[in-house]
N, C-alpha and C positions, 0 to 999 in steps of 0.2 A: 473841680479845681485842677489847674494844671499842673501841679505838683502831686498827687495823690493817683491813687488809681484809679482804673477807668471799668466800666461794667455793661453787659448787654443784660436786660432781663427780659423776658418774658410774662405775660401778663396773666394774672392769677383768677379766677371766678370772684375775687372781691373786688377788682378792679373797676367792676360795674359802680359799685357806692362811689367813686368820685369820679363816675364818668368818663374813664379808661384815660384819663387825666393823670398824667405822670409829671412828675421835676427833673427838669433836664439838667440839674445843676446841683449842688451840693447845700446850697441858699448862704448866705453872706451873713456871719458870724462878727463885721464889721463896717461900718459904712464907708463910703467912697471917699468923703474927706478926712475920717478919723486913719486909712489907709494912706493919705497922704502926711497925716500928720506923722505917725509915727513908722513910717517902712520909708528909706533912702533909695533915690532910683539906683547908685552904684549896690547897694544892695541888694535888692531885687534882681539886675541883671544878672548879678556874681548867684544868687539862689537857685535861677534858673539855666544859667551854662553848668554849673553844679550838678544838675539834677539833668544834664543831656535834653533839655525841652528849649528848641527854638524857637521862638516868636517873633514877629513880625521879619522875617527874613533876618534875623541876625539882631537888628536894632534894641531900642530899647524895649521893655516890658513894660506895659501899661501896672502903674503899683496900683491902681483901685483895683487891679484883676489879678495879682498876684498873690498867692499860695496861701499865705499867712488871713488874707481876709475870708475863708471858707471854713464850712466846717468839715471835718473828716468825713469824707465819704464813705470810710467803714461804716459809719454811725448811720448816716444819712440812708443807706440800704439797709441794714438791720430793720431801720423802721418801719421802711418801705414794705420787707418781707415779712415780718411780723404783724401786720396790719392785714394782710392774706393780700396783698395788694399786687404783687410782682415772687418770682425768684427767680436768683440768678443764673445766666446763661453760662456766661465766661465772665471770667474776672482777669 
């Protein structure tokens, strides 16, 4: 998510059971049109100059990709690491 934090991990001996197949994303807690239904582009923009995270050179934020449609990436790594799948590098 571009709003959340960001993580390097290294890959754990359980990695092998999904084929050292990792998610490079946090996975979408909202679909792309329910994202436009309910998140405003002036909003979005205002969330992410807020938040110091530029996107497309200054312009607007795409809202299907914007902060509020993801899930917290703390979550998203817990499970990852608890799974013997990954730990983290840097956070």
């Amino acid at each position: 998510s571009m709003g959340d934090t960001s993580y390097i991990l290294f890959a754990e001996p359980g990695a092998a059971r999904s084929l050292y197949s990792v998610n490079h994303g946090c996975g979408r807690r909202m679909s792309r049109k329910a994202a436009r239904d309910n998140f405003s582009q002036s909003g979005v923009n205002r969330q992410m100059r807020e938040l110091n995270v530029m996107v497309n050179a200054g312009g607007d934020v795409p809202i299907d990709e914007s902060p509020g449609c993801y899930k917290e990436s703390a979550l998203v790594i817990d499970a990852v690491v608890q799974a013997g799948l990954a730990r983290v590098a840097y956070e």
